[in-house]
Residue, then its C-alpha position, 0 to 999 in steps of 0.5 A: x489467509x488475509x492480504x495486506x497491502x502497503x502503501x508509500x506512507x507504511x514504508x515512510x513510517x517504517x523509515x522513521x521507525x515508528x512504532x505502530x508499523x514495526x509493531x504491525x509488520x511483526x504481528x504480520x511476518x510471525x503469522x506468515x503474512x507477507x504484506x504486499x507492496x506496489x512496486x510504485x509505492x517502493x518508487x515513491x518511498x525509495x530515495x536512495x541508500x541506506x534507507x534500512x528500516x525500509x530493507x528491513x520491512x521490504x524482506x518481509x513482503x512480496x512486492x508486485x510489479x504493475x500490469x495492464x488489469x492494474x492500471x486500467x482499474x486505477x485509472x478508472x479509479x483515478x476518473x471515478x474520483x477526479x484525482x490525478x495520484x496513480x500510486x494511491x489509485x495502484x494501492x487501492x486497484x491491488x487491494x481489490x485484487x487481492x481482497x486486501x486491508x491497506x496500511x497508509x498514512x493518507x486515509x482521505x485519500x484513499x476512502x476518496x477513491x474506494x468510495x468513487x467506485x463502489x467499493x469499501x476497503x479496511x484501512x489502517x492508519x500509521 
């Protein structure tokens, strides 16, 4: 089954209730895909209740708590590329765990730092 991970500009988009993420999330969640969301991404996005197009896209999706082998390989990814966003860094080291497509709203960004270290990722742009 593909992977999917979100990243802050998703939840972001989801909160302004755009159409392509909704849309997008229930193609996802009716095919049994949960989208898989960095806990630092939902710290990036969350500001505080009721953020309720966020709660409702999160029901569906399993988020993931960081771990050693997720920073090491972001912060790799951060020195490979000579940025300093760890949270764009943390989207891309989990979608190569997982041999995921990402949702974003930054896709510069993140080809940026695939790119500095070898590797491609689909992207999806909301």
């Amino acid at each position: 089954m593909p992977a999917i991970v979100y990243d802050t500009g998703a939840l972001l988009a989801a909160e302004r209730r755009s159409p392509d993420i909704l849309a997008l999330h229930d193609q996802l969640t009716a095919a049994r895909i949960r989208p898989i969301v960095p806990v630092v991404v939902l710290a990036q996005a969350w500001r505080g209740g009721p953020q309720h197009q966020i709660s409702r896209l999160l029901k569906g999706c399993d988020i993931r708590p960081d771990d050693e082998r997720t920073g090491r390989a972001a912060g790799i990814a951060c020195g490979s590329s000579h940025t300093a966003d760890v949270v764009d860094a943390i989207v891309i080291a989990t979608a190569v765990q997982y041999q995921a497509s990402v949702v974003t709203s930054n896709p510069d960004d993140l080809n940026h730092l695939a790119d500095s270290i070898g590797i491609k990722i689909r992207l999806f742009t909301v």
